[in-house]
Structures are given as structure tokens and as C-alpha cells.
N, C-alpha and C positions, 0 to 999 in steps of 0.2 A: 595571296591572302595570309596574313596572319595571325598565329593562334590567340584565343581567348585568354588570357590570365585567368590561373585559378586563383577562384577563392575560396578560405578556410572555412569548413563547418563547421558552425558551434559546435559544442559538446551532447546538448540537447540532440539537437538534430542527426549528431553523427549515430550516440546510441538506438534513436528510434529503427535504425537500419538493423541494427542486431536484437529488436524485439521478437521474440517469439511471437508467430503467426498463429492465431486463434479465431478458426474458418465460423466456430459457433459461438459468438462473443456471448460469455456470463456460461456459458453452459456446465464449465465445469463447478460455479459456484451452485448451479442448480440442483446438479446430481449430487453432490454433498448437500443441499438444502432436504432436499425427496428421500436421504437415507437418514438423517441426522436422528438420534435420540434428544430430546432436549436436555437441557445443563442449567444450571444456574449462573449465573454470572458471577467468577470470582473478586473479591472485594481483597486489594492489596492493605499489606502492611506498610509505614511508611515508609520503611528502606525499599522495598522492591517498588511503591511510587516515585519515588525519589531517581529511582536507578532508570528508569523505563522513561522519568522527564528529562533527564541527562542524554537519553538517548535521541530522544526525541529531536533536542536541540542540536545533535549534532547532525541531522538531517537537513539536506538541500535539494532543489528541483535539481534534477538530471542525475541524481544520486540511485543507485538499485539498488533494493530492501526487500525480503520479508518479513511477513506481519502475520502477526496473530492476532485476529480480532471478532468481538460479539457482535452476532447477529439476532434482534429478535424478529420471530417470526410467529404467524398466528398460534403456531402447535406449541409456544415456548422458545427457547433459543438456543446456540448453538455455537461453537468458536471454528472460526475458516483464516487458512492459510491460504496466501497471496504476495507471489514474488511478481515485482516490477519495479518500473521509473516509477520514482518519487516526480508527479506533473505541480503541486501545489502543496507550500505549509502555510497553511492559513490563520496564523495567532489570535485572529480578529473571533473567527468562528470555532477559533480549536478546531480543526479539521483537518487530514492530512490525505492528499489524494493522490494513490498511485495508481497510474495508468488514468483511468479515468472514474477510478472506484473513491468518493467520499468517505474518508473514516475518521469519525469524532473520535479526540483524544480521549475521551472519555469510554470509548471500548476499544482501546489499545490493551492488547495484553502480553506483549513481546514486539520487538523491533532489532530487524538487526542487518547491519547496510552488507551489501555484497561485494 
């Protein structure tokens, strides 16, 4: 018998192999939710919007980021950091979703690819 040819793993698929394994999926956003004090939502200047849309653009699926972004929640709101694959930028909706977390560009408050 002979052997199978390999073939190449996208990029996508090769990083999901090196994601970090998270056995309580969202739990760490939760335990930062249940401690949080709330915050106001910071309102940029236009250089630091400008800087943060620059960045924004130079993000691609399969790309790995951390982000700092608003959450509101009943008690008020809150800024949560979250490294992963960038899975979707969605210009259509403004939205950019890593790992499987939806975040409107519009509570983007830092981005910075890995």
C-alpha cells in the first residue's frame, strides 16, 4: 500500500491547534463580570480614533489579538480583555469577532495583533 499525500493546513486551521483550551467556555469573562465595578465608557479623541481605525484595518481572520473592549451590563459597564484568533471583520456590521466573541467596533478600546 501506498502512503497518502499530505496535504497543507491552512493557516486558520493550523492555529486553532495551538488555541488555548478553555474546559469553562466564557467563564473567565464571567468572573470579571461578578467582580467588575462599573465604568463609563471612554469617549476618544480623534487622534486616538483614528489610531485604533488604522489598527483595526490592519486586522485579518486567522490573525491573534488582544482587545480591550465595553461591556454593558445590567449593574453598568465594564472594559474586558481578550486574546485570540481574530474568526470574522465584518465592515458590513462593524463587528470584529475573535474566537467566537462579537465585538462592535464601536466598543473597541485597544487592539493589538500578536
Amino acid at each position: 500500500m501506498g502512503k497518502k499525500p499530505k496535504t497543507k493546513m491552512d493557516r486558520t486551521q493550523r492555529a486553532k491547534q495551538f488555541m488555548p483550551f478553555a474546559a469553562l467556555k466564557g467563564f473567565e469573562e464571567e468572573i470579571a463580570l461578578a467582580e467588575f465595578r462599573p465604568v463609563r465608557k471612554v469617549e476618544f479623541c480623534e487622534d486616538a480614533a483614528e489610531e485604533l481605525d488604522r489598527r483595526l484595518h490592519e486586522v485579518r481572520p486567522g490573525d491573534m489579538v488582544e482587545v480591550v473592549y465595553y461591556v454593558k451590563t445590567a449593574r453598568g459597564g465594564t472594559y474586558l480583555r481578550r486574546t485570540g484568533m481574530v474568526s470574522k471583520v465584518d465592515l458590513v456590521d462593524r463587528a470584529l469577532t475573535v474566537v467566537k466573541t462579537p465585538i462592535p467596533f464601536a466598543d473597541l478600546y485597544e487592539i493589538e495583533k500578536k
